[in-house]
C-alpha positions in Angstrom: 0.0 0.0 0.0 1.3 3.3 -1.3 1.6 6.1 1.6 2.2 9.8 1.6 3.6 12.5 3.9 1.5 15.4 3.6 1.8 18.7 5.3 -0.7 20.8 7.1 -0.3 24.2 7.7 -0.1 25.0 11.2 -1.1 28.6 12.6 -4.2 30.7 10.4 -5.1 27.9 7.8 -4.9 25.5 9.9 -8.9 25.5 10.7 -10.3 26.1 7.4 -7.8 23.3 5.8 -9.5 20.8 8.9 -12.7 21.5 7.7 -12.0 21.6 4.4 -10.3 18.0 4.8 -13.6 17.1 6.5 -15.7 18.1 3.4 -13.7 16.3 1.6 -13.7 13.2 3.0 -11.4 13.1 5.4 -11.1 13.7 9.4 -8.1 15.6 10.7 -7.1 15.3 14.8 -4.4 16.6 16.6 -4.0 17.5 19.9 -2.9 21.5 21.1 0.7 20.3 20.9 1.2 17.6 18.4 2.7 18.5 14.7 1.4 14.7 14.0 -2.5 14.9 13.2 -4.2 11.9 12.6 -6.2 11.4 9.4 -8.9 8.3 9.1 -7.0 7.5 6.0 -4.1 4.6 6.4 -2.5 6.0 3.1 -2.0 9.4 4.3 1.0 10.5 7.3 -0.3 14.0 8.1 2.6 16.9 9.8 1.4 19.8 10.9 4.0 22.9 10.2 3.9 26.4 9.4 2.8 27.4 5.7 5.8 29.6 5.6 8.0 26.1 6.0 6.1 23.6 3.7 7.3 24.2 0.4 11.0 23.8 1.5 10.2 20.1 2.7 8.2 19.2 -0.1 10.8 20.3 -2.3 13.8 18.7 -0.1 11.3 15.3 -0.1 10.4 15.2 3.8 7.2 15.4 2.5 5.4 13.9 -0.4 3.1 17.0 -0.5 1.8 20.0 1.2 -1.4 22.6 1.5 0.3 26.3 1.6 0.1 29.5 -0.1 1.8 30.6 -3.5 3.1 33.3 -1.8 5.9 30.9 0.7 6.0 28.9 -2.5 7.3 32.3 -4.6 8.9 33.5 -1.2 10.9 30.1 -0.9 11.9 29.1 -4.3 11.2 26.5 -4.1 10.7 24.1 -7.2 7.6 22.0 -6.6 5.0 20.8 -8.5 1.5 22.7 -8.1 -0.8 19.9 -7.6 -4.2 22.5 -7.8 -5.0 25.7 -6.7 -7.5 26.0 -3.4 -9.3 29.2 -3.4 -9.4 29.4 0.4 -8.6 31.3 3.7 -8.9 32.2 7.3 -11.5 35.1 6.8 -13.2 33.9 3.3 -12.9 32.4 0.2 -10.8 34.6 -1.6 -7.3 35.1 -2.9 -5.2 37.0 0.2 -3.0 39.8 -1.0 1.1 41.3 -0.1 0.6 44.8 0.1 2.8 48.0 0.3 1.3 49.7 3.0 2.2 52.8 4.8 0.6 55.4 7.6 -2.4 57.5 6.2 -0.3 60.6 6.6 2.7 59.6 5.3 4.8 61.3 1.9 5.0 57.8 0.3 2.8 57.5 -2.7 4.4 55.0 -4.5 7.5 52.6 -4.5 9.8 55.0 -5.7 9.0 57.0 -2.9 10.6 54.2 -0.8 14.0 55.2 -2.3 16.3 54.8 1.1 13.5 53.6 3.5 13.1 51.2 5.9 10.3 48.2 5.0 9.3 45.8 7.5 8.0 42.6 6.2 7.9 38.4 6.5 8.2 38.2 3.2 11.7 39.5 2.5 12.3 38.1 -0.2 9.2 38.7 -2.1 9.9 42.9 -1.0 13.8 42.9 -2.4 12.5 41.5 -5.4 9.9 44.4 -6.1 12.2 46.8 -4.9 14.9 45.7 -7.2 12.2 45.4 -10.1 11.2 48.9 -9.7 14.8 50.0 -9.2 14.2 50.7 -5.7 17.3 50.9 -3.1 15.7 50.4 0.3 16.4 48.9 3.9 14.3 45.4 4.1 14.3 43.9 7.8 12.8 40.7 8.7 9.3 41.1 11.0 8.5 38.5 13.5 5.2 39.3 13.9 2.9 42.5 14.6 4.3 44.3 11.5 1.1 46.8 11.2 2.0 48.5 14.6 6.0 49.1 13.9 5.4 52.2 11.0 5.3 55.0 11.5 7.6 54.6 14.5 10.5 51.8 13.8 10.2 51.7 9.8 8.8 53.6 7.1 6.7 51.3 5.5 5.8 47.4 5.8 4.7 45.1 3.4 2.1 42.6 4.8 -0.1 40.0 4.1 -4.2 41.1 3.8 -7.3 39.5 3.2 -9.9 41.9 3.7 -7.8 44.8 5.0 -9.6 45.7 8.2 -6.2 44.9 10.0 -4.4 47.6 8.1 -7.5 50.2 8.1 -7.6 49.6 12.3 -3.7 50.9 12.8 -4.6 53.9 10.6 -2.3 52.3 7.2 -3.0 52.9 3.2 -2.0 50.6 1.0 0.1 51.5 -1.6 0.7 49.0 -3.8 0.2 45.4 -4.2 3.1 42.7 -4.8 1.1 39.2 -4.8 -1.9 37.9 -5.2 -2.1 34.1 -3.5 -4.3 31.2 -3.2 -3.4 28.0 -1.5 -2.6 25.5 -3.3 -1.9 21.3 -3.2 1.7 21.3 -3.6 3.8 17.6 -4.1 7.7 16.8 -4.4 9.0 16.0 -8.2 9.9 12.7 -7.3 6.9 12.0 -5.3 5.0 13.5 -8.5 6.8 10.7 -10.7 5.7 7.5 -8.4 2.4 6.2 -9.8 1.1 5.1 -6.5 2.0 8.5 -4.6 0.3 11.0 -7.3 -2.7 8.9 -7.2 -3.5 9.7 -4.2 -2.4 12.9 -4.0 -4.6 13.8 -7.5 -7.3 12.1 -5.3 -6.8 14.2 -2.3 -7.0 17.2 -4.9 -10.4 15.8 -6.7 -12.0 15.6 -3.4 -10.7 19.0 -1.6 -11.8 21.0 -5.5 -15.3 19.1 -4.6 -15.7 20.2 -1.2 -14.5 24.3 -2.2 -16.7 24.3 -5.1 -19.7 23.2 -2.9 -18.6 26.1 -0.3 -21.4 28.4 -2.9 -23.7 25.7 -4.3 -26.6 23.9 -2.7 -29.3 21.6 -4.4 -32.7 22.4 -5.5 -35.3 19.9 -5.5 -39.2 20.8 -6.2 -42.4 19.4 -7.6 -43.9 21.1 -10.8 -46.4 20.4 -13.8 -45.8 19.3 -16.4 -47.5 21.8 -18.4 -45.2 24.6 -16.0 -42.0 22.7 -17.4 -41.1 25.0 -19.7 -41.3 28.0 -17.3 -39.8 27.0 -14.4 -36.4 25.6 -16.4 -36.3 29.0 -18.2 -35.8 30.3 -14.2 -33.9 27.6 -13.2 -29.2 27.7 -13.5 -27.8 24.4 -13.2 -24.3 23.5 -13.9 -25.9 21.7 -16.9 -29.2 20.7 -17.8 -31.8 20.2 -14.6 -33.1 16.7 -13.8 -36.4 16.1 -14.7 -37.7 12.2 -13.3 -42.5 12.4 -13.8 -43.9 11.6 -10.5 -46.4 8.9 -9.6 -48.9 11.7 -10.3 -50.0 12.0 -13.7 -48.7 15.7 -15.0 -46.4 16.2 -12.5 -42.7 15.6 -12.6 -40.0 15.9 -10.2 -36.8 18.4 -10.5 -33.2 18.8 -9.3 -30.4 20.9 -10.1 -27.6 22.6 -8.5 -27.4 26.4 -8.2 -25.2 29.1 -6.8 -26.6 29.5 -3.2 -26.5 33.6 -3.9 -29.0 33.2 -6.2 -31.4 30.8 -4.5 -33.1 33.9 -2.1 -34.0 35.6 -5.6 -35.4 32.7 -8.2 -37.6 30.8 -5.1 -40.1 33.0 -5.1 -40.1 33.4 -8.8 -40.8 29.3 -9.1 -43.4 29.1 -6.6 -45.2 32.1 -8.4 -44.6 29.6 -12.0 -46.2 27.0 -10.0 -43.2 24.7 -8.4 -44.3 23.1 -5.4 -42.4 21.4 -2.1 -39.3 23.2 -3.0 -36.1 22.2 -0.8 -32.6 23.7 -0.3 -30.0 21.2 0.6 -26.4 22.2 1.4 -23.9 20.0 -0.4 -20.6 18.6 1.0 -18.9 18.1 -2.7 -19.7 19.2 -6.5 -17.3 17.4 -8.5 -17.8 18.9 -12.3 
């Protein structure tokens, strides 16, 4: 039996990757101080470590395959194969962003304002890089943690990770510019990637975690209708293809599924019941597999 190593990230992902395992199929456990979850899956040796770290031990092999962000993965260098992309995060589901960001009243407008500067970042890397792309000589020191509070006092500027910028807008900071845009992704080691038995499962592991995201905004729609209301109610009716239609025990009546965006549900109910569906039902879903 073919096993993998595969790395979770510890710290802000780490909840929304548990569940997202769990819609998926599979249950994640670990106690407050192990870095060795248990999954209900013999063919799977979980690690819990931080997303900064993953990509490194991927691409070294002391792991088959990790869930982390394209930013560590750009930040790193590391040369890994990109499994699949997961649009996911702490806050939301929604690409997280590096940002320039400086104090509302500060000179800086833009990065060649930064011209002999102090930056305070994580992502060193990722800052020399877009400094030395825009031609930009500036002081980049590593940040250990609570960047937002250290400008306008210790450094001029930082560049930090956002999702929804409340953080940045609550210590009275403007963004300047953006770097990155990230998503996490499914991450494997090349050689890992070459063994037959290892990217099976780590494909599978990607089939069944891009199931469980794409049902994050979907639900299913099942309702009664008449025949002779068919026509009408399908003209209301999105579905990822066609709906399915299954006549009921009742002559003229006919049963209907399909799966629609859940945003849209609040808006076309109404308009079925009022084309003549009847015993409509919403039902969350756990995975849409296209």
């Amino acid at each position: 039996m073919t096993k993998i190593i595969l790395g979770l990230p510890k710290g802000s992902l780490q909840e929304a990757t548990y569940l997202m395992m769990r819609k998926a199929g599979f249950t994640v456990s670990s106690g407050s101080r192990s870095y060795m979850p248990t999954v209900d899956d013999e063919q799977i040796e979980a690690r819990l470590i931080r997303a900064q770290e993953i990509s490194r031990y991927v691409e070294l092999g002391m792991l088959d395959a990790g869930i982390t962000g394209h930013d560590w993965i750009v930040e790193n260098g590391s040369d890994v194969v990109e499994a699949g992309e997961l649009i996911y995060g702490k806050q939301g589901f929604r690409p997280v962003r590096w940002v320039l960001a400086v104090p509302e009243n500060s000179t800086i407008q833009s990065v060649k304002d930064l011209e002999g500067k102090r930056i305070a970042t994580e992502a060193v890397g990722l800052t020399q890089r877009y400094l030395q792309a825009n031609g930009v000589k500036a002081e980049v020191e590593f940040s250990w943690g609570a960047t937002e509070v250290k400008a306008p006092e210790l450094v001029d500027a930082i560049v930090e990770l956002t999702e929804t910028g409340s953080s940045l807008r609550a210590n009275k900071l403007r963004i300047v510019d953006t770097l990155l845009s990230s998503t996490t992704r499914l991450i494997a080691n090349k050689k890992s990637w070459a063994d037959a038995g290892k990217r099976a499962k780590i494909e599978q592991i990607m089939l069944l975690l891009g199931g469980a995201l794409a049902a994050e905004s979907k639900v299913l729609l099942k309702l009664n209708v008449r025949t002779d209301a068919l026509e009408t109610v399908n003209a209301i009716l999105p579905s990822l293809h066609a709906p399915t239609i299954s006549p009921l025990q009742t002559a003229g009546w006919s049963a209907v599924e399909t799966v629609v965006d859940e945003a849209v549900v609040r808006e076309i109910i109404p308009r079925l019941k009022q084309a003549g569906a009847e015993g409509i039902i919403e039902i969350p879903l756990n995975k849409v597999i296209p």
